[in-house]
C-alpha positions as CSV (number, residue, x, y, z in Angstrom):
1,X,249.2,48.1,24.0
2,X,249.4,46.4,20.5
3,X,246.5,46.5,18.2
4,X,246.4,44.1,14.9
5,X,244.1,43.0,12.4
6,X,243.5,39.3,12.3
7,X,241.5,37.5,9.7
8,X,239.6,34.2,9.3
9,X,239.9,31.4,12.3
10,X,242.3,33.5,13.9
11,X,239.1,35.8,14.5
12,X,237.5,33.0,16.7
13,X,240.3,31.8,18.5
14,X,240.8,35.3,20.0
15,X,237.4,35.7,20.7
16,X,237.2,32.7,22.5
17,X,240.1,33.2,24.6
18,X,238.4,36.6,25.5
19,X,235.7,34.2,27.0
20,X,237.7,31.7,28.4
21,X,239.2,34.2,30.5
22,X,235.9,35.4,31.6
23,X,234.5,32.7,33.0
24,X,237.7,31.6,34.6
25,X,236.4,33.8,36.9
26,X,238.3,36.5,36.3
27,X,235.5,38.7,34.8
28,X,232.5,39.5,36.8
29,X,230.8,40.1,33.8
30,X,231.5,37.0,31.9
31,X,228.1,36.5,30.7
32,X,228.7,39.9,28.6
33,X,231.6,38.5,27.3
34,X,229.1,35.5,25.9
35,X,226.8,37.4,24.7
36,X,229.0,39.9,22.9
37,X,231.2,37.8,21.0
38,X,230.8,34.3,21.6
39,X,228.9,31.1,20.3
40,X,227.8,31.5,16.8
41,X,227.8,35.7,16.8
42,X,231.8,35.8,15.9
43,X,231.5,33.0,13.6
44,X,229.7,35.7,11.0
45,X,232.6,37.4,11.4
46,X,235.8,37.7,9.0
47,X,237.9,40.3,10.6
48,X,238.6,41.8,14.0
49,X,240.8,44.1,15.5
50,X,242.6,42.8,18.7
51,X,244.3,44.8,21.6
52,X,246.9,42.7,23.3
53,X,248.9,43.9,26.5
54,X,252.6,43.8,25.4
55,X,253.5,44.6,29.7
56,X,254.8,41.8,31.7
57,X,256.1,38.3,30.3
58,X,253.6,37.4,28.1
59,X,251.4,38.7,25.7
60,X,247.6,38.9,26.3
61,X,244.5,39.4,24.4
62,X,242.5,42.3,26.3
63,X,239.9,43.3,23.7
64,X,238.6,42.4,20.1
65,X,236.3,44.3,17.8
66,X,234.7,41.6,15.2
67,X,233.6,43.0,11.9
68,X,231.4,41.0,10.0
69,X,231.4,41.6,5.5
70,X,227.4,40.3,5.8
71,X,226.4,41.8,9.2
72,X,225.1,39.6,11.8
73,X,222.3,37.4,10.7
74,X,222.8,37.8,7.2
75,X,221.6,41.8,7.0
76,X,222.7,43.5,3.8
77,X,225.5,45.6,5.7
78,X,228.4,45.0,7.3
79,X,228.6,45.1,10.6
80,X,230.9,45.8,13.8
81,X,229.6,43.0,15.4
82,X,231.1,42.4,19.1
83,X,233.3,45.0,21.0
84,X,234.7,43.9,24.1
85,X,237.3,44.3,26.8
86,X,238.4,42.2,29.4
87,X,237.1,43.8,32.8
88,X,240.5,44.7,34.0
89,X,241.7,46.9,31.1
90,X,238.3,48.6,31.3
91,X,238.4,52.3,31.0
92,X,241.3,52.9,29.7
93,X,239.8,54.1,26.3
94,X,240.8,50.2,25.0
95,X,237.5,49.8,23.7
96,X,237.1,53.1,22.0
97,X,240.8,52.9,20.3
98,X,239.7,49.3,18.8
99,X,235.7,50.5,17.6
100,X,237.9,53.2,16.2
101,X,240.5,50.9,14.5
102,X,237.3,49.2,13.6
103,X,235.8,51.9,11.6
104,X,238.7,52.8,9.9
105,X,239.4,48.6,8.8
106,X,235.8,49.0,7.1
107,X,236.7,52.2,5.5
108,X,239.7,50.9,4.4
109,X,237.9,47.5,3.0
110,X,235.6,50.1,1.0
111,X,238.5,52.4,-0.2
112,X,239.8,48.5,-1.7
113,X,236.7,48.2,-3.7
114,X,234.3,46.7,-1.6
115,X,231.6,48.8,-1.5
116,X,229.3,47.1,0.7
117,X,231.0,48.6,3.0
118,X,230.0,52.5,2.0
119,X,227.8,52.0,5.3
120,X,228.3,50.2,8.6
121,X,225.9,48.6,11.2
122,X,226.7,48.4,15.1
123,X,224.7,46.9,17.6
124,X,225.2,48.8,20.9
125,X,224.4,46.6,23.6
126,X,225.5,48.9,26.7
127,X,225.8,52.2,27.3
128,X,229.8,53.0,27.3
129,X,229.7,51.5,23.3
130,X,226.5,54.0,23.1
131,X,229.0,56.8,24.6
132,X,231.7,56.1,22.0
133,X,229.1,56.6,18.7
134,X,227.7,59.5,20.3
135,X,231.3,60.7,20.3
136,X,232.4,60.2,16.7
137,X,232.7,62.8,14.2
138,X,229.2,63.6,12.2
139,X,231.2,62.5,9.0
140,X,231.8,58.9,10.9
141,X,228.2,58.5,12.5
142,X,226.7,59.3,9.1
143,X,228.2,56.2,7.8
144,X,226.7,54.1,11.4
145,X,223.3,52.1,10.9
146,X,223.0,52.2,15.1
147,X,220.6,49.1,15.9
148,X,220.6,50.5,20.1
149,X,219.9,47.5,21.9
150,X,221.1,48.9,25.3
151,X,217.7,49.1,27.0
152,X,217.1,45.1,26.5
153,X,221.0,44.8,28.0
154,X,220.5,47.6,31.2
155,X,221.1,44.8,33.6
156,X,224.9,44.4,32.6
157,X,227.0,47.8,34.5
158,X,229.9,48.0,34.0
């Protein structure tokens, strides 16, 4: 597995082939994969980090972290906005290796002066992004503004 920052349009191109995949049909939860980082959510954003399989003959976007510098809708932090993994790469600790890669971007983004970034925000939408905050160091949840939305989202198991 390969994991990269990308920046600017690149952001929403991965994103969107995320989706695309998703609701080829290959996904049985492609409405998650909407909800989490398509439409105009990733379009706040100005970073991600992206796991791509490097197996087989091609290389494939699997999962994408989106950070957004202004949060989602304009809040004054920044924000990990989307986190998501295509459902056959699924627990294989993809998704916490990229919230973790995550965390560290926005550290590193506030070690380079911008300090906007002293906290972050997550929305956690399901329980197994609940599971990985829970899991962090105290040091690392300290700097987390957890906005827990996984009660509205119960309906999606994964």
């Amino acid at each position: 597995m390969k994991y990269q920052v990308v920046v600017g349009s690149s952001v929403a191109q991965a994103a969107e082939g995320l989706v695309r995949g998703a609701l080829s049909g290959r996904d049985p939860h492609s409405m998650l994969a909407v909800i989490v980082i398509g439409g105009e959510r990733v379009l706040v954003c100005d970073e991600a980090i992206v796991a791509t399989d490097t197996q087989g003959t091609k290389e494939e976007i699997v999962g994408i972290a989106t950070i957004s510098e202004s949060g989602e809708s304009g809040s004054s932090i920044p924000e990990i906005v989307g986190l998501f993994v295509a459902a056959q790469h699924r627990r294989h600790g993809i998704a916490r290796e990229l919230f973790l890669r995550a965390l560290k971007r926005c550290e590193a983004r506030r070690a380079l002066g911008e300090p906007r970034f002293e906290k972050v925000g997550v929305s956690v939408l399901h329980p197994a992004v609940k599971r990985i905050v829970d899991a962090l160091p105290a040091g690392d949840r300290a700097r987390l503004v957890v906005h827990d939305h996984t009660d509205a989202f119960s309906f999606f198991s994964l």
